[in-house]
C-alpha positions in Angstrom: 0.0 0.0 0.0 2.9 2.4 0.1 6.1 3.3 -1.5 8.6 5.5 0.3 11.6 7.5 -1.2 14.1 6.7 0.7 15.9 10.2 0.3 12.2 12.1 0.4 11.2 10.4 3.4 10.3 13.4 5.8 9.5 15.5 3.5 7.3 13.2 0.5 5.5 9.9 0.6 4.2 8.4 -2.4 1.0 6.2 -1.6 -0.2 4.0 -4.1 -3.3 1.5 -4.3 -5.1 -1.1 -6.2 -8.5 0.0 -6.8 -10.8 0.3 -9.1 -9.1 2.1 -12.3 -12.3 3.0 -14.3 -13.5 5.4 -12.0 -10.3 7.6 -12.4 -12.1 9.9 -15.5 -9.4 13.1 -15.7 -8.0 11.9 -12.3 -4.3 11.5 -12.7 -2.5 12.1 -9.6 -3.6 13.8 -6.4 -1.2 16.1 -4.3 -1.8 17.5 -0.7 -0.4 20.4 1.1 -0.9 20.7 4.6 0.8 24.0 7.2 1.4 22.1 9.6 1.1 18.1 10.3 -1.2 15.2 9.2 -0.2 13.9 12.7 -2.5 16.6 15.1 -5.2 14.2 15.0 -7.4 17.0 14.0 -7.8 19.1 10.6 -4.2 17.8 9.1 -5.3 14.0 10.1 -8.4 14.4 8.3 -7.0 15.5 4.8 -4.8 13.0 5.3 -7.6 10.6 5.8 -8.8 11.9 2.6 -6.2 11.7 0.7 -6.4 8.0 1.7 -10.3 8.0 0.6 -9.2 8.6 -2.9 -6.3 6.5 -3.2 -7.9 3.9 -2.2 -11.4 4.3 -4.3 -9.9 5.5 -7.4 -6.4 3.8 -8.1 -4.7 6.9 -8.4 -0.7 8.1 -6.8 -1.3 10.4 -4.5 1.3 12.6 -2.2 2.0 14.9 0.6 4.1 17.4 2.0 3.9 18.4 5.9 5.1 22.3 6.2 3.9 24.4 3.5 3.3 27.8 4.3 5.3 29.9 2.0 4.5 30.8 -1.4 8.0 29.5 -1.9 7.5 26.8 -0.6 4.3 25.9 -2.2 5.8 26.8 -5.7 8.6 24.1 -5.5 6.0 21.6 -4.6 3.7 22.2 -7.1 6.9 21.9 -9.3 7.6 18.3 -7.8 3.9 17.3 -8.1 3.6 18.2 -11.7 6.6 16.3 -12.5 5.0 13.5 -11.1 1.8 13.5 -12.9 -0.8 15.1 -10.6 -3.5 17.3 -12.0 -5.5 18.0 -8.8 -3.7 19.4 -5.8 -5.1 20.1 -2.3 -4.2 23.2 0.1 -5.0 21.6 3.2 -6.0 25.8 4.8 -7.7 28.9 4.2 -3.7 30.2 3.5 -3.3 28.6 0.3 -6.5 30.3 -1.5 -4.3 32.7 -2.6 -1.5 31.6 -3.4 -3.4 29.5 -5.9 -4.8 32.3 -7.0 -1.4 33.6 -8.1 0.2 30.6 -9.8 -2.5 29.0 -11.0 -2.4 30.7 -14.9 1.2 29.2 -15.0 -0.3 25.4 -14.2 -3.6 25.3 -16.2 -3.4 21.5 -16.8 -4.1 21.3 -12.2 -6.9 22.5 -10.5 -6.4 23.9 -7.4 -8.2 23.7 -4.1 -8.2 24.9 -1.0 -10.5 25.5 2.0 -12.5 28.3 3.4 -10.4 30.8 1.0 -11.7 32.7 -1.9 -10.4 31.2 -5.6 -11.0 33.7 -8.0 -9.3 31.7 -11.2 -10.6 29.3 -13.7 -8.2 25.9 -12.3 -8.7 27.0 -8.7 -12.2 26.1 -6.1 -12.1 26.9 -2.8 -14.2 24.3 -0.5 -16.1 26.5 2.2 -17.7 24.9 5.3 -20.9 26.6 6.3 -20.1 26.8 10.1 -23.1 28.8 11.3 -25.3 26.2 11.8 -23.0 23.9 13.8 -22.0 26.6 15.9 -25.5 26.8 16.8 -26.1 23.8 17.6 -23.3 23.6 20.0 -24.1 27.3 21.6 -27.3 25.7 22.4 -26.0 22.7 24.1 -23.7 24.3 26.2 -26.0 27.0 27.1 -28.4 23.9 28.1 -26.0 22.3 30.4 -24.0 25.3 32.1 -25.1 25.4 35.7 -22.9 28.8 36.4 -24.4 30.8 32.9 -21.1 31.5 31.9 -20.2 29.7 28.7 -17.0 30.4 26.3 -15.8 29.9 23.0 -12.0 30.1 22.0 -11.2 30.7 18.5 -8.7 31.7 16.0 -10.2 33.7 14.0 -13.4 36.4 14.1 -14.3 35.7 11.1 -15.2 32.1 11.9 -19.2 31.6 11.1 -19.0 29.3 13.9 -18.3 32.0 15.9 -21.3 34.1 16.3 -23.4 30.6 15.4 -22.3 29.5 18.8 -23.4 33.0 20.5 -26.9 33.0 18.7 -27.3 29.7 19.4 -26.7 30.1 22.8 -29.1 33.0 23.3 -31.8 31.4 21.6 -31.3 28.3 24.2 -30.7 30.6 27.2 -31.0 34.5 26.9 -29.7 35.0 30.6 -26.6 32.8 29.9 -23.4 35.4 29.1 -20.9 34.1 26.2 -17.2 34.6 26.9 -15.5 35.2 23.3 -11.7 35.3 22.9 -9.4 34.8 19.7 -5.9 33.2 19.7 -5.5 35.1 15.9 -3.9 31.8 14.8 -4.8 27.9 14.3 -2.0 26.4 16.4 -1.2 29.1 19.3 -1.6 26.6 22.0 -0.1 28.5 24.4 -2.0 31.9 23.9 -5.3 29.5 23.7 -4.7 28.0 27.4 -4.2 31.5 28.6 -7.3 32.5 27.4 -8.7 29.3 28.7 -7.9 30.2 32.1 -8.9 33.7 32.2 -12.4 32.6 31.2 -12.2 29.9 33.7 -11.4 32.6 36.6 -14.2 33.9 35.1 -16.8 31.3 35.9 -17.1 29.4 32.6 -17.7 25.5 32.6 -18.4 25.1 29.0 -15.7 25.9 26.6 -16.3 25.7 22.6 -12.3 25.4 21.6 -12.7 26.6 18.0 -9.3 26.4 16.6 -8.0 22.5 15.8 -4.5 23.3 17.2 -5.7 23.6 20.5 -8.6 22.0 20.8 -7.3 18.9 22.5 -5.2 20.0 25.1 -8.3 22.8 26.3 -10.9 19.2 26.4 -8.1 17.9 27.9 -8.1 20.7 30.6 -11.8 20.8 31.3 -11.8 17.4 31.4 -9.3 17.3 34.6 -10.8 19.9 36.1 -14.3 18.2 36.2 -16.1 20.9 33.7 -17.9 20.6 29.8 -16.9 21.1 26.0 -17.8 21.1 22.6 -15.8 19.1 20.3 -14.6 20.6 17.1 -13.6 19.6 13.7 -13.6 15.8 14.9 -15.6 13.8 16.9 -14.1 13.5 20.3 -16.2 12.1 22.7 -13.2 9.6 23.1 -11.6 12.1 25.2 -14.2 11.4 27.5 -18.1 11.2 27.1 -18.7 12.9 30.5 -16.5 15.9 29.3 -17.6 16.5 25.6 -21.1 17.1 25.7 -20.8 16.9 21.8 -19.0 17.8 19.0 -19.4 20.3 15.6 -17.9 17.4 13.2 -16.5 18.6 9.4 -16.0 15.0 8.0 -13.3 16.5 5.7 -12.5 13.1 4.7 -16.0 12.5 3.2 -15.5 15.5 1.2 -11.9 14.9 -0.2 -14.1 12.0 -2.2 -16.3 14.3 -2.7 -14.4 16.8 -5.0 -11.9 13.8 -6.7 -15.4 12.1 -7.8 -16.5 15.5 -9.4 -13.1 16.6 -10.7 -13.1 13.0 -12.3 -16.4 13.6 -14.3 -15.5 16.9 -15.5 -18.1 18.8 -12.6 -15.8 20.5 -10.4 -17.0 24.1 -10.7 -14.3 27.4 -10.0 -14.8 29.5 -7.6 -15.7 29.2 -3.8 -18.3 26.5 -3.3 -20.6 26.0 0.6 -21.1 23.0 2.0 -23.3 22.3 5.4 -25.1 19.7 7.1 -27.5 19.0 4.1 -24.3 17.5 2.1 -23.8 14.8 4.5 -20.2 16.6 5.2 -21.0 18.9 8.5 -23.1 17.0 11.2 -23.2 17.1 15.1 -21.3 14.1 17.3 -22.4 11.7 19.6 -24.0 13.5 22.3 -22.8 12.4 25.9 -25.0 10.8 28.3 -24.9 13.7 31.0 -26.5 15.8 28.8 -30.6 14.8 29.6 -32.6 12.6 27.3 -35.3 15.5 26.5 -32.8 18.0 25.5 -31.3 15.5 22.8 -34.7 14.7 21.4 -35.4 18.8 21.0 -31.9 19.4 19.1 -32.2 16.2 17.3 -35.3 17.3 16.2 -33.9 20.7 15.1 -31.0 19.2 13.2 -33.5 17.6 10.9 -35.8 20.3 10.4 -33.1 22.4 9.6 -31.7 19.5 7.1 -34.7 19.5 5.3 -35.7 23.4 5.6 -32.9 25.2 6.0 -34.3 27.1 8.9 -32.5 27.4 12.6 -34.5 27.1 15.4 -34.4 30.8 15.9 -35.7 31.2 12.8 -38.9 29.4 12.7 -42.2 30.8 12.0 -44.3 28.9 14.1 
């Protein structure tokens, strides 16, 4: 199942599989970028899992390369993944939008994507994950289960949908339950995250949302020894302890890695920046843990599916 460069071997891995061929359409070989690691068991792991998805369903090479966040950087690589045949190349971030952007006109035989970014040229789509609704539903979870009112979210980023999802959602749950909000301004700041962390436990909070996947398991991994709540993100993590993670706000990234290789194989990957949400089977809540009561789970559950098949929150119903 793999082949490994000897003299590439930190920096490239060549993975190779059996599987169906006649599936492969205009799929030649598949490149992935990531910033950071595929070993954080969080966002990198999951394009990593994905980049195993289609490997394995479509027959195709398919590489990597850990550390890519220059434009330097991504150049060469693109350079190396040419050379070896691939003609659809992941950015595993939001930071390789443009970049693509840029370099794309020089590589029109690759399409380029990335994630959460905005692709303005013909060869480049930018995946976006609609993270209102998820935020919602986990606002209103933790706004359900705080017993001091004092709930937090931790992100990177402002702009995160998730973001002000989790704040409506847990005012429409609770309107007398204050939201802490703090930003580490980057995906992997632990320690500026745990800071925060602790300010808003001085502060009375026994529900954290970590929104940033950098960090995320190292703050469950605080609430959980000090006895209080979070929300998962990115991944399902109740395995870091069902009485800890009330639930989490899954993007099964994985999932939509297969997604985009199936359509770029027929010829239907569109340009441009394309949503995704909980009604394309690719954003959907985790397991929810057994503190959280039996009535409560029926209500959300009940919400998640009318929301599925309407479109409308909660908050936003007309009854």
């Amino acid at each position: 199942m793999k082949k490994i460069g000897y003299l590439v071997l930190v920096l490239l891995f060549l993975l190779t599989g059996c599987s169906t061929q006649g599936e492969k359409g205009n799929l030649d070989n598949v490149g992935l970028l990531v910033p950071e690691t595929i070993s954080d068991q969080v966002w990198g792991t999951k394009g990593y899992k994905g980049l195993l998805k289609i490997q394995s369903r479509f027959g195709v090479d398919v590489f990597y390369k850990e550390g890519v966040t220059t434009k330097q950087a991504v150049e060469k690589a693109v350079t190396e993944y040419k050379a070896q045949g691939v003609n659809l190349i992941f950015g595993h971030g939001q930071q390789y939008a443009p970049i693509f952007n840029e370099i794309a006109e020089d590589y029109p035989d690759i399409h380029f994507v990335s994630f959460n970014g905005n692709a303005s040229q013909s060869n480049t789509t930018s995946l976006n994950f609609e993270g209102y609704a998820m935020g919602f539903f986990g606002g209103m979870t933790a706004a359900h289960q705080t017993k001091t009112q004092h709930i937090g979210i931790v992100a990177s980023h402002a702009w995160q949908p998730e973001v002000k999802g989790f704040i409506d959602g847990a005012n429409h749950q609770d309107s007398g339950v204050k939201v802490h909000v703090d930003y580490t301004d980057d995906w992997d700041n632990r320690e500026k995250a745990m800071v925060l962390l602790h300010m808003q436990l001085k502060s009375g909070v026994d529900v954290v949302y970590p929104a940033g996947d950098g960090y995320n398991v190292p703050m469950i991994e605080k609430m959980k020894e000090k006895g209080l709540y979070a929300i998962g993100y990115v991944s399902e993590q109740s395995d870091m302890g069902e009485s800890t993670v009330l639930t989490s706000t899954v993007q099964h990234v994985d999932k939509l890695y297969e997604v985009v290789a199936a359509r770029f194989s027929n010829d239907e990957l569109k340009s441009g920046n394309i949503p995704f949400d909980f009604q394309d089977k690719v954003i959907s809540m985790g397991k929810f843990s057994p503190v959280v009561d039996e009535e409560f789970k029926k209500i959300i559950e009940s919400d998640i599916q009318h929301y599925i098949k309407t479109g409308e929150l909660p908050n936003e119903r007309k009854e």
